[in-house]
Every structure is written in structure tokens, then in C-alpha cells.
C-alpha positions as CSV (number, residue, x, y, z in Angstrom):
1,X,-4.8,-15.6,-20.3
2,X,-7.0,-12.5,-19.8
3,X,-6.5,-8.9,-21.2
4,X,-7.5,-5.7,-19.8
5,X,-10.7,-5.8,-22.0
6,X,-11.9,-9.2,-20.2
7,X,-10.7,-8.7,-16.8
8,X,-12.2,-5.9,-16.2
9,X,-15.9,-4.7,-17.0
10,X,-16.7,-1.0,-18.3
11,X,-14.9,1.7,-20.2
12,X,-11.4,3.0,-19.4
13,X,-11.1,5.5,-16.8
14,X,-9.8,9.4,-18.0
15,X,-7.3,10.1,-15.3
16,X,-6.9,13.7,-14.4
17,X,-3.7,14.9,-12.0
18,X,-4.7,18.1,-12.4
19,X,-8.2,19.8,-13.3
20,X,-6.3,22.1,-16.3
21,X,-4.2,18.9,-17.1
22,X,-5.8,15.6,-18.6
23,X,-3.8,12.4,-18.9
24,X,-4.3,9.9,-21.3
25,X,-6.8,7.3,-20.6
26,X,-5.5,4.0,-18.9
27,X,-7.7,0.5,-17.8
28,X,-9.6,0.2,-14.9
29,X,-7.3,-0.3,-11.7
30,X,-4.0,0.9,-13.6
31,X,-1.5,3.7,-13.0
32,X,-1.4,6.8,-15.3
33,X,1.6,8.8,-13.8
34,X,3.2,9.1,-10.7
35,X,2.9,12.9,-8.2
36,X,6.0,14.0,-6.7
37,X,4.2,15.2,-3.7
38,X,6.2,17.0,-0.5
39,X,5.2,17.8,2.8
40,X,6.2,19.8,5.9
41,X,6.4,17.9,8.7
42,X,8.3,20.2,11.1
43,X,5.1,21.3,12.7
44,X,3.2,17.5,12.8
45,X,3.4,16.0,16.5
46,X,4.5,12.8,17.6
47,X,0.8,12.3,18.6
48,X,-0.5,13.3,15.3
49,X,-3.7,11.6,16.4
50,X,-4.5,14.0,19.5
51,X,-4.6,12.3,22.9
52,X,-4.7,8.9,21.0
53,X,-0.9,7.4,21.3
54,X,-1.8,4.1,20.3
55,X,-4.4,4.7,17.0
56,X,-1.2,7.3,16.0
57,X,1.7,4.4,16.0
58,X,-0.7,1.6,14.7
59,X,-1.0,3.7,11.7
60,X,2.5,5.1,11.8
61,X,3.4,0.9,10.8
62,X,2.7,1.8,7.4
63,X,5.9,4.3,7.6
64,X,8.0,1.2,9.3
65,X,6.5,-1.2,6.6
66,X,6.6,0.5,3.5
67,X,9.7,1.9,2.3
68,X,11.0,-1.3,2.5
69,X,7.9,-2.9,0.7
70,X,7.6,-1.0,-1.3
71,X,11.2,-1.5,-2.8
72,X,11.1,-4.8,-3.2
73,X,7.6,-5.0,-4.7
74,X,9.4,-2.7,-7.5
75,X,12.1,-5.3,-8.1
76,X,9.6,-8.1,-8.0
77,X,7.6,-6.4,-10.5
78,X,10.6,-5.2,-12.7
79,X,11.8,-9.2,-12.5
80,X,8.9,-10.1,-14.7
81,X,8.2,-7.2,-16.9
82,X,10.6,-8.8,-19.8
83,X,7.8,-11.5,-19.9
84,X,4.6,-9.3,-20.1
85,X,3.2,-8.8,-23.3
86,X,0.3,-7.5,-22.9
87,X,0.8,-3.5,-24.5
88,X,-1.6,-2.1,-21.8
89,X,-0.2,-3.7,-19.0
90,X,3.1,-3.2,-19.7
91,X,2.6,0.7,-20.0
92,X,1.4,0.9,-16.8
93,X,4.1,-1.1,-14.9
94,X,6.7,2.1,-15.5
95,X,4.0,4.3,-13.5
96,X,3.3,1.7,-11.1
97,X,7.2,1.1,-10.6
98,X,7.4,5.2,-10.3
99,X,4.6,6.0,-8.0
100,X,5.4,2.8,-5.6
101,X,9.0,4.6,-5.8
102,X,7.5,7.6,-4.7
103,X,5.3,5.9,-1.5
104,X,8.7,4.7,-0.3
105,X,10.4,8.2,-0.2
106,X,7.3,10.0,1.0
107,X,7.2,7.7,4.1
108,X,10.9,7.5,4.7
109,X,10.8,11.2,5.1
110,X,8.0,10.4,7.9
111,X,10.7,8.1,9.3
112,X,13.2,11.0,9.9
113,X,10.6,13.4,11.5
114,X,9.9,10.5,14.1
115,X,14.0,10.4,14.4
116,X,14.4,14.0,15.2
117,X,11.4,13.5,17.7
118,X,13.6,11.0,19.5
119,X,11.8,7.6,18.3
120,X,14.4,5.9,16.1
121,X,13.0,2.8,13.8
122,X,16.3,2.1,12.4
123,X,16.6,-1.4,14.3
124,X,13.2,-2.6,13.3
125,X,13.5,-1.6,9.2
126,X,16.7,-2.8,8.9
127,X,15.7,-6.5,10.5
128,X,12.2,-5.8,8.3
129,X,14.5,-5.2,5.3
130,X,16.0,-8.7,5.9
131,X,12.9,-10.6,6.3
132,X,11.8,-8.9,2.8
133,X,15.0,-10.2,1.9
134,X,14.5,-13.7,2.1
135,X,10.7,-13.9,0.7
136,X,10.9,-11.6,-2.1
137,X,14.8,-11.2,-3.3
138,X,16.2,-14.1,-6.1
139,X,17.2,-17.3,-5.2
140,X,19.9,-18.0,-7.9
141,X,20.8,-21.5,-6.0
142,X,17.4,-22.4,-6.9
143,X,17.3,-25.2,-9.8
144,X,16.3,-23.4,-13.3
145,X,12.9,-25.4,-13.7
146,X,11.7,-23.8,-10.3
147,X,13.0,-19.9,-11.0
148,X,9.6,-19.4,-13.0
149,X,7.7,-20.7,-9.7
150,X,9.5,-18.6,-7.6
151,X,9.3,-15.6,-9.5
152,X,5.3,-16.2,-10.0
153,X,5.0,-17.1,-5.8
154,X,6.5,-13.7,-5.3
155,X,4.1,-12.1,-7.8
156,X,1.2,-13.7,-5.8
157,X,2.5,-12.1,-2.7
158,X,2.5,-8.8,-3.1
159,X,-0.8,-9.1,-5.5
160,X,-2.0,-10.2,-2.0
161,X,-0.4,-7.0,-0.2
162,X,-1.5,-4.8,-3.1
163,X,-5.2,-6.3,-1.6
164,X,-4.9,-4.7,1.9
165,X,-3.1,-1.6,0.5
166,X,-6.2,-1.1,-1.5
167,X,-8.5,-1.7,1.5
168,X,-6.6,0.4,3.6
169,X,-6.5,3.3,1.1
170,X,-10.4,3.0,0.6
171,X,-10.6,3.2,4.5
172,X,-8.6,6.5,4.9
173,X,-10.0,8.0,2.0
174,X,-13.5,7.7,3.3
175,X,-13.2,8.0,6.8
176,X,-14.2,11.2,8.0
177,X,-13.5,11.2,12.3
178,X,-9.8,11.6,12.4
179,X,-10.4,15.3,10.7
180,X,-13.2,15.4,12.6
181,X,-11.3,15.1,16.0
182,X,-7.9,17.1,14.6
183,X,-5.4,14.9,13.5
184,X,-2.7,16.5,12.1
185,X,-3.6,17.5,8.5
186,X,-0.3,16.8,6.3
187,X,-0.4,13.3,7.7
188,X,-4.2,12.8,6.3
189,X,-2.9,14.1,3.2
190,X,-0.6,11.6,3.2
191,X,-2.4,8.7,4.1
192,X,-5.2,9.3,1.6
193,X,-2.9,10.4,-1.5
194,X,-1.0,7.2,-0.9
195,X,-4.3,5.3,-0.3
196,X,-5.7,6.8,-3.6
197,X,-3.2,6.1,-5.8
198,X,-3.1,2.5,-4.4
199,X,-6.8,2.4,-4.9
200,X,-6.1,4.0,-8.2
201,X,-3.1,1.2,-9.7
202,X,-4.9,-1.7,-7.7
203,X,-5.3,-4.1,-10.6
204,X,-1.8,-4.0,-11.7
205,X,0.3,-6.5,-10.0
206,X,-2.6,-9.2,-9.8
207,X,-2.8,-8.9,-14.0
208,X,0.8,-9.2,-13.9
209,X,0.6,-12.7,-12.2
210,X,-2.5,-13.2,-14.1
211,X,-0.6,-12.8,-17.2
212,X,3.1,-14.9,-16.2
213,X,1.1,-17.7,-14.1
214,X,-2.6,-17.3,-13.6
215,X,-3.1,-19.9,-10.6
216,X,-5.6,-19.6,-8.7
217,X,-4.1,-22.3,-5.8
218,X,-0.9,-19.6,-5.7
219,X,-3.1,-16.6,-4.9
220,X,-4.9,-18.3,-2.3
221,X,-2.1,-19.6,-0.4
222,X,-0.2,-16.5,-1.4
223,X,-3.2,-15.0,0.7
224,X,-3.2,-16.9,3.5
225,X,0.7,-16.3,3.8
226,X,0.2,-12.4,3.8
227,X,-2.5,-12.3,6.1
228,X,-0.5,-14.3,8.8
229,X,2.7,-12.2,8.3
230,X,1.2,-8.7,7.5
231,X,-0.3,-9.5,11.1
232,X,2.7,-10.6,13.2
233,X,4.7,-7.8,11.8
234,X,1.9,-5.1,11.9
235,X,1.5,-5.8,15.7
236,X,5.5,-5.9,16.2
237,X,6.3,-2.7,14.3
238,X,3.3,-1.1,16.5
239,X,4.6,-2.9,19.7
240,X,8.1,-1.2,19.0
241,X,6.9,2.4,18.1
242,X,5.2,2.2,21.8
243,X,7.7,1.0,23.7
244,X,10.7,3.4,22.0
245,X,8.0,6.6,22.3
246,X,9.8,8.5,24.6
247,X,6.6,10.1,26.0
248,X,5.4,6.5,26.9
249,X,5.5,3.9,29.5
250,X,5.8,0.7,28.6
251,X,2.6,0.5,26.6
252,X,1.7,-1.9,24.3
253,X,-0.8,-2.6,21.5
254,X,-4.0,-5.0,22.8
255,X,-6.8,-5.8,20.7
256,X,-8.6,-4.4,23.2
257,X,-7.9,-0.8,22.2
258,X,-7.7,-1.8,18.7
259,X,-11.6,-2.6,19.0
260,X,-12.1,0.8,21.1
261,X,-10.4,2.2,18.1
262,X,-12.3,1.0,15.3
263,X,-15.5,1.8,17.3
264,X,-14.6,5.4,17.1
265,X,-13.7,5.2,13.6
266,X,-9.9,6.2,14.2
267,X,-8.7,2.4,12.9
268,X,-10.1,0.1,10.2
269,X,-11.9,-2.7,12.5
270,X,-10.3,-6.6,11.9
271,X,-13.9,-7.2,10.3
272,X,-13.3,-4.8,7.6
273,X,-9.4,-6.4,6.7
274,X,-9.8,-9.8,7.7
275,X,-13.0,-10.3,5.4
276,X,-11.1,-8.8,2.5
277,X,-9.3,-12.6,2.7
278,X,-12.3,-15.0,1.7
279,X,-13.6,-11.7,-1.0
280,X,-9.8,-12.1,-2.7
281,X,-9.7,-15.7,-2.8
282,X,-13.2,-16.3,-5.0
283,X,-12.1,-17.6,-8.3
284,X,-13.9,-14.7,-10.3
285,X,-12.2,-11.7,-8.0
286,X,-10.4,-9.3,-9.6
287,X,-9.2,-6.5,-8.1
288,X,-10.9,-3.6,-10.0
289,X,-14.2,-5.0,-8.2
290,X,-12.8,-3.0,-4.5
291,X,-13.7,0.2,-5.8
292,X,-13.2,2.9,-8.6
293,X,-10.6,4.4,-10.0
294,X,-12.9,7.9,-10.9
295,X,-13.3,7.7,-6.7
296,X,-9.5,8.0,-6.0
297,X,-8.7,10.4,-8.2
298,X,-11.5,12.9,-7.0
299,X,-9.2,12.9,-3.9
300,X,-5.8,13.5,-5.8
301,X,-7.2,16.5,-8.0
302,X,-8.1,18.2,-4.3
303,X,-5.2,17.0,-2.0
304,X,-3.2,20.1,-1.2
305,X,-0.1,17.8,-1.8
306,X,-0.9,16.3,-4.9
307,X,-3.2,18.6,-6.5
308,X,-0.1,20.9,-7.0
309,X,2.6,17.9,-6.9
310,X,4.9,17.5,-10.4
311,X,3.4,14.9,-12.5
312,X,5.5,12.4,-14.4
């Protein structure tokens, strides 16, 4: 079993919420506290990406996906904390918990701006929520000798999620054309303070399974899963955001546009998160190798959101 020390090469990482306020110092890829950010939607369109209906609801996913997610990653996590011993990890799990808490509210107040705007997701998060249900929730019926499995498989999951999250967020945070081209501001702020902070507590969940199971066989297939369902549902959630938007037709996602998209830099391509797959299943990856924790947090201490958010 690995420690923080071994897993992950160079110096702890000073983590600063605010430039006047210095937190204490926390590993590589780990959590240090979690922003209460808010933001005023009342003025973001429904087309927050202008003219571009189909890049705005292929990213708006991650407001069908994630409050959901992100709930049950919290009681998946909080499932195995009793077992971590680890001191460094297990400080950083009630930040994780806490910020991944705080993802889930920020984008279920997205999900009631697209409400009053006359696109409903209700029907699609509440057969999501389900789903989550079944893959991630206990199975008590489950014979005692396999519980430990099952707990450790669900682990592997959403270390495998926590992957793309991280990909994604380093994708937002450097991508530079949807300001260019005027998307709406308060939803770039929320897009890259989420995607920093998952950049910033990347490690987390994959040290957790490191620490309670360690396979490598269960984080490959654990891989392989994710990347088949993340896909379906992705491409579901962004089929029914276009065919409830009251402003359109009967549109639906292709792959066509999504490669138009990527071209112009408005959407990660499927190059950039379908090679994360092969990169996560090498036997020496470890998450704190996607990118740096100094990086993401450069973003937070100038986001107007979380620059002046409450820290905790």
C-alpha cells in the first residue's frame, strides 16, 4: 500500500483560497477546503454559447449529470472512510466530501434557471438518479465475503469518473475561444471553478481505492465501464436538452457537429477524452501526473466567484 509521500513525486502544494488568506499545506492532487461560491444567473441565456445551440446543451450535460454524481460519489466515498488510515488521506476526504457537495448545489441551481426558461430536466435526473442507484448504492442482499468487493468496484468507478472530471476541468480551464466568442461569463466561471477544484482534489478517490483494494485489473475494467456509460448517457442527456429546447426543432446531437465543435475549440475533441482511457490504465498512473495543483488554483484566487466565495 502506497502513501502520499510515494504516490506522488515533489513537495506538498501551499493552497491559497484567497491571496490575504493561506491554507495549510495538503499533498499533491488533494482538497484543502471547499468555496461556497454563488452566481446570478437571471441574466445568462438559454444559448449561453452565442448562436451555438448544440456546443451550449453538450456542455450543459454536466448540469444533468452532476448533482446526482456527485451525491452518490460522496456516499461512496463516505462508505469507506472508516477503513482509511492513512492521516493525510483521510483529512482530505472531509473537503473532498464538502466541495463535491458544493458542485452538486452549484449546478442544481443551473438546473432551475433552465426550468424557468421552459426546458425542464426533471424526467431525465430523476431516471439518471436511478441508474446511479443501482451501480453505486449498497447491496445489503449481497453475501458478506463480496460487500468489501463491491464497495472497492464502486471506488474504482468513480476514481475512473474523477479521470474525465479532471480532463474536462483542465480543458475549460485552458481553453480560451468560448470568452473569445462571448459566452456567457458566470457560466465560464462556473465551468472552470468546478474544473479547478476537480483538477485541484484529483488524486483523492484513486488513493482511496489505492489504499482499501489497490487492483489494478478493477481500475481497468472499472475504466472501460465508465467510458462506455459516461458515453451513452452523455449523448442521451444532450439528445434530451435539444429536443425539450423550446427554441428548437427537433435537433439532435451528431458527431458530426461535435467534430465541427472541437475544431473551433468550443468542445473538448473525442481525441483529447478518449486517449485519457489507455493514459489511466498504465500500471504506474497516478492521477497527480494530469496536471498541477499550483495550476488550478491560480484560477480560483482570480475567479470572481470563488476569489470572494466563503471558505470552509
Amino acid at each position: 500500500m502506497s502513501t502520499p509521500a510515494t504516490r506522488v513525486a515533489g513537495a506538498a502544494v501551499a493552497t491559497e483560497a484567497r491571496p490575504q488568506q493561506k491554507a495549510p499545506a495538503v499533498p499533491e492532487g488533494y482538497p484543502a477546503a471547499r468555496r461556497r461560491v454563488q452566481f446570478d444567473w437571471e441574466s445568462t441565456p438559454l444559448h449561453w454559447v452565442p448562436d451555438d445551440a448544440f456546443s451550449t446543451h453538450v456542455m450543459n450535460v454536466l448540469h444533468l449529470l452532476l448533482p446526482t454524481g456527485e451525491r452518490w460519489f460522496v456516499e461512496v466515498v463516505n462508505k469507506a472512510t472508516p477503513q482509511v488510515r492513512d492521516p493525510e488521506l483521510l483529512a482530505a476526504i472531509k473537503p473532498f466530501v464538502r466541495q463535491e457537495a458544493w458542485h452538486a448545489y452549484a449546478h442544481q441551481e443551473v438546473l432551475k434557471h433552465l426550468a424557468a426558461q421552459g426546458l425542464d430536466a426533471k424526467p431525465f435526473t430523476e431516471r439518471l438518479d436511478r441508474y446511479f442507484r443501482a451501480v453505486l448504492s449498497d447491496h445489503p442482499r449481497l453475501p458478506a465475503f463480496l460487500q468489501p468487493w463491491w464497495l472497492n468496484r464502486r471506488l474504482a468507478v468513480v476514481a475512473a469518473i474523477e479521470h474525465f472530471t479532471c480532463v474536462l476541468g483542465k480543458w475549460i480551464l485552458e481553453n480560451e475561444e468560448l470568452e473569445r466568442i462571448g459566452a456567457d461569463a458566470s457560466m465560464l466561471d462556473l465551468l472552470r471553478w468546478h474544473g479547478a477544484e476537480e483538477v485541484e482534489h484529483r488524486a483523492l478517490v484513486w488513493d482511496v481505492h489505492d489504499e482499501l483494494s489497490g487492483s489494478h485489473l478493477q481500475r481497468v475494467t472499472a475504466m472501460l465501464e465508465v467510458a462506455v456509460m459516461l458515453s451513452l448517457r452523455w449523448y442521451q442527456a444532450a439528445r434530451f436538452l435539444m429536443l425539450n429546447d423550446p427554441t428548437l426543432h427537433g435537433e439532435k446531437p451528431t458527431l458530426r457537429r461535435w467534430l465541427r465543435a472541437a475544431r473551433e475549440k468550443r468542445l473538448p475533441s473525442p481525441g483529447l477524452l478518449y486517449g485519457a482511457v489507455p493514459r489511466y490504465m498504465r500500471r504506474r498512473h497516478h492521477p497527480s501526473q494530469e496536471a498541477t495543483t499550483a495550476w488550478a488554483l491560480q484560477y480560483l484566487r482570480r475567479s470572481p466567484a470563488a476569489s470572494v466565495a466563503q471558505i470552509d
